[in-house]
C-alpha positions as CSV (number, residue, x, y, z in Angstrom):
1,X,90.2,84.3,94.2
2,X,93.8,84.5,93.6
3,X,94.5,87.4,90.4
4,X,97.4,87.2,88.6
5,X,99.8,90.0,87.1
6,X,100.4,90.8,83.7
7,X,103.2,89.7,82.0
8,X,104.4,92.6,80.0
9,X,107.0,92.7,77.2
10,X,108.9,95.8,77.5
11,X,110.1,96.8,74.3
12,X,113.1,99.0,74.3
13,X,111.9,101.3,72.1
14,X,113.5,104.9,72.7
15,X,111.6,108.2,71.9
16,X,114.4,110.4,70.9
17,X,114.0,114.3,69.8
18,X,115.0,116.1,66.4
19,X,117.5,117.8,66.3
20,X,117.6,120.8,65.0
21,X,119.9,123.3,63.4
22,X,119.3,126.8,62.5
23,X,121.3,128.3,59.5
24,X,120.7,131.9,59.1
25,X,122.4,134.8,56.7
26,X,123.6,137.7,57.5
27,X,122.4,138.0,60.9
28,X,123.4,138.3,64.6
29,X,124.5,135.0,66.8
30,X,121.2,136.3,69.5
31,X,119.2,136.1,66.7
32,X,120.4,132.7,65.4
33,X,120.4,131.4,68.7
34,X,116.3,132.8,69.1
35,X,115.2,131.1,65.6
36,X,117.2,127.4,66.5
37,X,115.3,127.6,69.9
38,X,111.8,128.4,68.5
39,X,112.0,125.7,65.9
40,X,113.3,123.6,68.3
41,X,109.9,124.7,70.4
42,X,107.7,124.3,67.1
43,X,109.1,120.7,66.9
44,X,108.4,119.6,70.3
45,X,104.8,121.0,70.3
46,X,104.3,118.7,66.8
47,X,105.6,115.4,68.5
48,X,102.7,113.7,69.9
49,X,105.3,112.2,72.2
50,X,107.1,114.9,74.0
51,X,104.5,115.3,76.4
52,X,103.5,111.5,77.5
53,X,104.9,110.6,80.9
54,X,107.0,108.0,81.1
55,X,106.6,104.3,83.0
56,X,108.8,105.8,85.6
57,X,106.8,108.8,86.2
58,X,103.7,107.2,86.1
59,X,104.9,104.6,89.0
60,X,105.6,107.7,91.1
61,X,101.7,108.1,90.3
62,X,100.5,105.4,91.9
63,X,98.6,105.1,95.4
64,X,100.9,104.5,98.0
65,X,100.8,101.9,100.8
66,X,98.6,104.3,102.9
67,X,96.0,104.3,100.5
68,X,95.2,100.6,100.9
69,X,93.1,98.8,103.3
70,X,94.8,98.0,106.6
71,X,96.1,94.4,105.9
72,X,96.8,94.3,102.4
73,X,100.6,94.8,101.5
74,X,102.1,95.0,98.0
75,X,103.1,91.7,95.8
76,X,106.5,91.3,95.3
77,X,105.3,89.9,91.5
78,X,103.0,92.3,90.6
79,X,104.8,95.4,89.9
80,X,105.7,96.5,86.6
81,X,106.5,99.6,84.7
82,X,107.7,100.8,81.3
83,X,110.8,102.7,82.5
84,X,111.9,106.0,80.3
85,X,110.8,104.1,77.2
86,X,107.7,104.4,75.3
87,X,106.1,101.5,73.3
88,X,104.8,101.6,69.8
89,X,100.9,102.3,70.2
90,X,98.9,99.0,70.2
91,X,95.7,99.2,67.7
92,X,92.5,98.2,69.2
93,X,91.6,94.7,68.4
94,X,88.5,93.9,66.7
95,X,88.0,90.2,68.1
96,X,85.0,89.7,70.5
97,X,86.4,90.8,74.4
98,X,87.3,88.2,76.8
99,X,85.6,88.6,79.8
100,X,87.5,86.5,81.5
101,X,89.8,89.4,81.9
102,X,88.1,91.5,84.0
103,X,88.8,88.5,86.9
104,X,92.5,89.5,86.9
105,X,94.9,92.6,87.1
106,X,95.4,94.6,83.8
107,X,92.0,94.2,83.0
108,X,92.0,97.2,80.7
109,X,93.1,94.8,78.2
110,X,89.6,93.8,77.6
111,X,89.4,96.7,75.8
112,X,90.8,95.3,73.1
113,X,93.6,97.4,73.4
114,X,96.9,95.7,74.9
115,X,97.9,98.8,76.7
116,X,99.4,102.4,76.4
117,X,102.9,103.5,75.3
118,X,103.9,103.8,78.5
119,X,102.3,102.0,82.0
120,X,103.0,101.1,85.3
121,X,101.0,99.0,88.1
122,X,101.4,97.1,91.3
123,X,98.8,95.1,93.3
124,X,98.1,94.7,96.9
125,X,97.1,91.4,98.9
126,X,96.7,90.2,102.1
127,X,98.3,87.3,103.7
128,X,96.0,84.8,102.8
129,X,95.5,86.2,99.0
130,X,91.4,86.2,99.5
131,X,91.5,90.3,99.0
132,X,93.3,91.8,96.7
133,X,93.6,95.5,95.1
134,X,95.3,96.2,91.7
135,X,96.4,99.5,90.4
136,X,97.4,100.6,86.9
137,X,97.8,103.7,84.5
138,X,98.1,103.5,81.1
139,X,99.0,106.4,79.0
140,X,98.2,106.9,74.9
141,X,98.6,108.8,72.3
142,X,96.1,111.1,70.8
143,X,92.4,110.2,71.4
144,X,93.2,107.0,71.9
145,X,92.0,107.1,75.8
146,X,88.6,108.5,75.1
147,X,88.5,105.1,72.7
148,X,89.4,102.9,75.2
149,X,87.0,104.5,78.2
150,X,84.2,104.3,75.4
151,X,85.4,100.3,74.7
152,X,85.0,99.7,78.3
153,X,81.3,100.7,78.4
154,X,80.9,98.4,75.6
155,X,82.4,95.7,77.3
156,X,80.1,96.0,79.9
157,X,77.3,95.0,77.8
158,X,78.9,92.3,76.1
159,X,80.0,90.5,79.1
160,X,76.7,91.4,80.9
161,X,76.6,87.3,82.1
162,X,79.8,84.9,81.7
163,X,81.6,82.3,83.5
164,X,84.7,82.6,85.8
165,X,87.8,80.5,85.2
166,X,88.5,79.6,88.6
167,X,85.0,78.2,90.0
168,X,82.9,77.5,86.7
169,X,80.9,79.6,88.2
170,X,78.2,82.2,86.8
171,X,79.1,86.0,87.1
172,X,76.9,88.9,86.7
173,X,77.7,92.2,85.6
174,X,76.9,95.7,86.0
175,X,78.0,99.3,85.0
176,X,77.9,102.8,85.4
177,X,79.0,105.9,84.6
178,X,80.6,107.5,87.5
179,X,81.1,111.7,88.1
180,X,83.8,113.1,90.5
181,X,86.6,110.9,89.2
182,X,89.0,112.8,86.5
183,X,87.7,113.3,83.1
184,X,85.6,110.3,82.8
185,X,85.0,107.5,84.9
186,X,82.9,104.1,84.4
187,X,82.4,101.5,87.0
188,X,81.9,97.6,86.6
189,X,80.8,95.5,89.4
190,X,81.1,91.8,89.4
191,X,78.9,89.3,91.6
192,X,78.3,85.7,91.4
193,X,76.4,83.4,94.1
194,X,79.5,81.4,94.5
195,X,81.8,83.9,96.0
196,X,82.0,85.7,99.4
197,X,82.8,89.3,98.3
198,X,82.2,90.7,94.3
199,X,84.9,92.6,92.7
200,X,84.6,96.6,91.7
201,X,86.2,97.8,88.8
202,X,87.0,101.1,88.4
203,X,88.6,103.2,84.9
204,X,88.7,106.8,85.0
205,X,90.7,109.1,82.3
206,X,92.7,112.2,83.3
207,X,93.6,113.8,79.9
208,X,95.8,110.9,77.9
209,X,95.9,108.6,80.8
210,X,93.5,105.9,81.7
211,X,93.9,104.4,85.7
212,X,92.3,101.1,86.3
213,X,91.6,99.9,89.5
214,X,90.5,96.5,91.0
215,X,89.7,95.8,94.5
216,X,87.8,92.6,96.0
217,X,88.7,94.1,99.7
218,X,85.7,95.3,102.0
219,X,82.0,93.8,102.5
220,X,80.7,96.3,99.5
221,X,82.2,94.5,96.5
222,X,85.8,96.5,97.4
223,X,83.6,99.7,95.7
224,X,85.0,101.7,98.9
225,X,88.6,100.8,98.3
226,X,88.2,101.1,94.5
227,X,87.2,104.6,94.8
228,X,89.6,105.8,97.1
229,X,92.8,104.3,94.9
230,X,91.5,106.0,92.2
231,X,90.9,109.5,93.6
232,X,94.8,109.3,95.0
233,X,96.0,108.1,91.7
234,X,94.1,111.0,89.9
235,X,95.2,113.9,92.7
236,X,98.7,112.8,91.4
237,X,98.3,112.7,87.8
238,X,96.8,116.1,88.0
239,X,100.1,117.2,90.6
240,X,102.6,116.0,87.7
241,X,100.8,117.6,85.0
């Protein structure tokens, strides 16, 4: 089964800082210098976007090569990131999921949400496209990640049985919490009778940032695979931070 990529608009939408300036009476240039920097300090701590990575730090987040299964190498078409721009913060749809989604790379949009303010992913293949593994992190604002993990568990329910667009066929799903893996983690597995290996999804939060992995590669419904993507991804999130 052949996934395709997500087509992202990247909005150039620039996140710049106040500036400030600190008037002061009567008093040295040390000490005017001190107050400008604390307020400029105070302000940065405020803005719920001065400490969000960026599209181009998360890509230097992302497993490398070595991480995948011998085999696969990286689609040319499938990497994407947000650059040093953030995008406006997407409210979470209230429309019933599609859970068609979960066949295909950026599958944290059946969330409901569309995606963070910043995000980068690429996807791995091999030759003949019949295994694939997909990577992503999406950062948000607030507690806007705990929403979304909490939306994916809910998912899991409501797409506990639908059909696959590409065969017609059945699929079956099931989730789980999983420990070890950053904050939070949940796991989706997808089966159906009419196809050689399942898929295992895997979204686990480290602090603002949710990474989403998909992997069909391996005899175990790519859960190996999944796992180990999503432990490298985390170790660097937690390295940047």
């Amino acid at each position: 089964m052949r996934l395709s990529p997500r087509v992202a608009t990247l909005l150039a939408v620039a996140a710049l800082p106040l500036a400030l300036t600190a008037c002061s009476s009567g008093s040295s240039s040390d000490q005017g210098g001190t107050a400008s920097s604390d307020k400029a300090a105070a302000a940065k701590a405020k803005d719920p976007e001065a400490s969000l990575p960026t599209g181009t730090q998360l890509k230097k987040a992302l497993a490398p090569a070595s991480a995948f299964p011998a085999g696969l190498t990286i689609e040319a078409d499938g990497s994407s990131d947000t650059g040093d721009t953030l995008l406006p913060p997407s409210a979470k749809k209230s429309a019933k999921p599609d859970c068609t989604r979960l066949e295909g790379t950026s599958w944290i949009q059946v969330s409901g949400y569309k995606g963070g303010v910043s995000f980068a992913q690429n996807d791995y293949a091999s030759k003949d496209k019949t295994q694939e593994v997909a990577q992503e992190i999406d950062t948000f604002q607030g507690t806007t990640a705990a929403a979304v993990m909490k939306s994916l568990q809910s998912v899991a329910a409501e797409c506990a049985t639908f059909t696959d667009t590409d065969a017609h066929a059945k699929v079956k799903l099931t989730g789980k919490s999983a420990t070890g893996l950053g904050d939070e983690a949940y796991t989706m597995t997808l089966t159906s009778g009419t196809w050689q290996n399942g898929t295992t999804l895997i979204a686990a939060r480290s602090g603002n940032s949710v990474v989403t992995v998909l992997s069909t590669a391996g005899s175990d419904n790519g859960a190996a695979s999944a796992k180990k993507v999503t432990r490298t991804v985390l170790a660097a999130l937690k390295q940047q931070a």
